[in-house]
Every structure is written in C-alpha cells, then in structure tokens.
C-alpha positions as CSV (number, residue, x, y, z in Angstrom):
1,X,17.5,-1.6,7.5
2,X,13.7,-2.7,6.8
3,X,12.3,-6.0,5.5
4,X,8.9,-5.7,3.9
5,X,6.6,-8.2,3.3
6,X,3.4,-8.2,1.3
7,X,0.4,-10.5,1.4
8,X,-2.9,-10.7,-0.1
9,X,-3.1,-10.2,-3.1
10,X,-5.1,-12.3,-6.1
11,X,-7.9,-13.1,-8.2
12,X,-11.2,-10.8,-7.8
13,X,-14.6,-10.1,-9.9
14,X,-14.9,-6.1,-10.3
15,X,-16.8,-5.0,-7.1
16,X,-14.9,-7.6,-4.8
17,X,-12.8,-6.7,-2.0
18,X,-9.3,-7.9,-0.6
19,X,-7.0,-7.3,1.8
20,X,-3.5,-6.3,1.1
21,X,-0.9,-6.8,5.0
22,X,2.6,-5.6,4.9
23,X,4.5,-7.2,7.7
24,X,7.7,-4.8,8.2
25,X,10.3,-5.5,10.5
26,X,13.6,-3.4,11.3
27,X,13.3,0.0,11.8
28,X,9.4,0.1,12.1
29,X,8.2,3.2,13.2
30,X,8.1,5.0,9.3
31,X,5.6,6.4,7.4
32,X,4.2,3.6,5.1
33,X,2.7,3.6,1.7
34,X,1.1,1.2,-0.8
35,X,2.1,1.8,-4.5
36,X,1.5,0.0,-7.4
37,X,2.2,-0.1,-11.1
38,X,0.3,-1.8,-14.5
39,X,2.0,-2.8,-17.3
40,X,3.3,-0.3,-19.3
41,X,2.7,2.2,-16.4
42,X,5.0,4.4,-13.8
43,X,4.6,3.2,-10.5
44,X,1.9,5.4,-8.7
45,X,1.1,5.9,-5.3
46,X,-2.2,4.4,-3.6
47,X,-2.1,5.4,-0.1
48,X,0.0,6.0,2.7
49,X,0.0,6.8,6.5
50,X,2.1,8.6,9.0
51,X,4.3,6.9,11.2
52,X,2.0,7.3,14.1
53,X,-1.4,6.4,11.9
54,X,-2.2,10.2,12.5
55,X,-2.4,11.2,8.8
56,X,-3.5,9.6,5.5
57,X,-3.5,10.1,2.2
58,X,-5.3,8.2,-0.7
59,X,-4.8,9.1,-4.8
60,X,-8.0,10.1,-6.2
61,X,-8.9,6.7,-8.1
62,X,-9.0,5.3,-5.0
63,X,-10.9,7.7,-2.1
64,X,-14.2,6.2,-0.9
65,X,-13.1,2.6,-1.9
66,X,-9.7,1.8,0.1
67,X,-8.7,1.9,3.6
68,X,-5.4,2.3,4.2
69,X,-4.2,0.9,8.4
70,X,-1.3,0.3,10.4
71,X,-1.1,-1.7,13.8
72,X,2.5,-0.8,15.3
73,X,1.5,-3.2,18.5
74,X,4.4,-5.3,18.0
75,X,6.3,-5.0,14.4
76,X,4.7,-2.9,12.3
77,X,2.0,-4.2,9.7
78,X,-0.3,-2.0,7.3
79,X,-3.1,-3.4,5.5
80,X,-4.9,-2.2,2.4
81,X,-8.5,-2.8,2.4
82,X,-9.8,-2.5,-1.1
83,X,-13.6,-2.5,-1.5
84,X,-15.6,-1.9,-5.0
85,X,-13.0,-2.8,-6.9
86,X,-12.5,-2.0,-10.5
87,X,-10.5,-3.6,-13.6
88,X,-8.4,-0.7,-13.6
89,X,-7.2,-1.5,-9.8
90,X,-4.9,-4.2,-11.6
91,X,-1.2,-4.3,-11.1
92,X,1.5,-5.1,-8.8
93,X,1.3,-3.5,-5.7
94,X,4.0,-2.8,-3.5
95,X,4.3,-1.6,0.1
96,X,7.5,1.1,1.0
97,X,8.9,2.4,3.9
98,X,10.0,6.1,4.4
99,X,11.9,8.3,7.0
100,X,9.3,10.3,9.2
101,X,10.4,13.9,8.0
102,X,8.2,14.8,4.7
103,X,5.5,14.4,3.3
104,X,3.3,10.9,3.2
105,X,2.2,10.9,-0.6
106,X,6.3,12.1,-1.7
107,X,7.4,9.1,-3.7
108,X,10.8,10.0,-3.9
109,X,11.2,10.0,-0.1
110,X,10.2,6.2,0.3
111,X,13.8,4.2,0.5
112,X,12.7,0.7,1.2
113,X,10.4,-1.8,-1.3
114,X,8.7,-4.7,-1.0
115,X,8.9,-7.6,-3.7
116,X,5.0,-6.7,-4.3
117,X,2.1,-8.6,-4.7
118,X,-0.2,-9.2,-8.1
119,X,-3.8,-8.1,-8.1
120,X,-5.6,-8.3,-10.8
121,X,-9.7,-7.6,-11.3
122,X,-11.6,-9.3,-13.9
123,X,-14.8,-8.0,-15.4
C-alpha cells in the first residue's frame, strides 16, 4: 500500500511560481509522477522521476518551466517546482505512485493517486 499526499497548490498571476510536495509513505521507493487534468480534459501527465531520481521526464508544455524532485532521505517526498507559469497550467494536479519496472511517462502503469491539489493561474 501507498498514501499520497499533496501540498501546495493555489492562487497565482501568470508568470508566478509554486511549489507542489507529495509526501508518500508505504512502499516508497517507486517511480513518481505529477499529473493533472482541467475541466473537460483527460488527465495528462506533467512529469515524473525514477525511483532512484536517476531519470526524468517532463510533457512538452512544461520543459524549461518545471522541475520535477524527489528526496527519499527518510519517506519519500517529490516536489514540483513550477516557474513562468501560464493560464493554461490550471487544473487539479495529482501525484501517483508506480512499480519500478516500465517506463516513467506510462500512465497506465501508475497504481496509486493522490486526492490532488487545485492550481489555478489567473491572467
């Protein structure tokens, strides 16, 4: 089993920053990823990270704006750092949890879900 918990998100002007944090607990050492999904939208994926921090991945919309971090030093926690942000960043985001074997960006292989966290960019 894995508990996720997400934290962080809010109110920003377009071109803010802030700072998703997914504390997981559990079975910890997974890959991680950050999804999200606007109204009306499928759930896409952001980012995500290998188990051991040693590969990332980051959709298009996002490269060259959001950091994507893990600190396994004690429980897991991954943070989202999102920088120059845009009105299209809005939506619920959500953090999973996936087995180690496949790929990082698969969203079918990610088996555990946050309750997610509302961002939304005004303009």
């Amino acid at each position: 089993q894995v508990q996720l918990v997400e934290s962080g998100g809010g109110l920003v002007q377009a071109g803010g920053s802030l700072r998703l944090s997914c504390a997981a607990s559990g079975r910890t050492w997974r890959n991680m990823g950050w999804f999200r999904q606007a109204p009306g939208k499928e759930r896409e994926i952001v980012s995500a990270v290998s188990w051991s921090g040693g590969s990332t991945y980051y959709a298009d919309s996002v490269k060259g704006r959001f950091t994507i971090s893990r600190d396994n030093a004690k429980n897991t926690t991954v943070y989202l750092q999102m920088n120059s942000q845009k009105p299209e960043d809005t939506a619920v985001y959500y953090c999973a949890s996936g087995p180690r074997v496949g790929l990082i960006d698969d969203k079918g292989k990610y088996d555990y879900w946050g309750q997610g966290t509302q961002v939304t960019v005004s303009s």
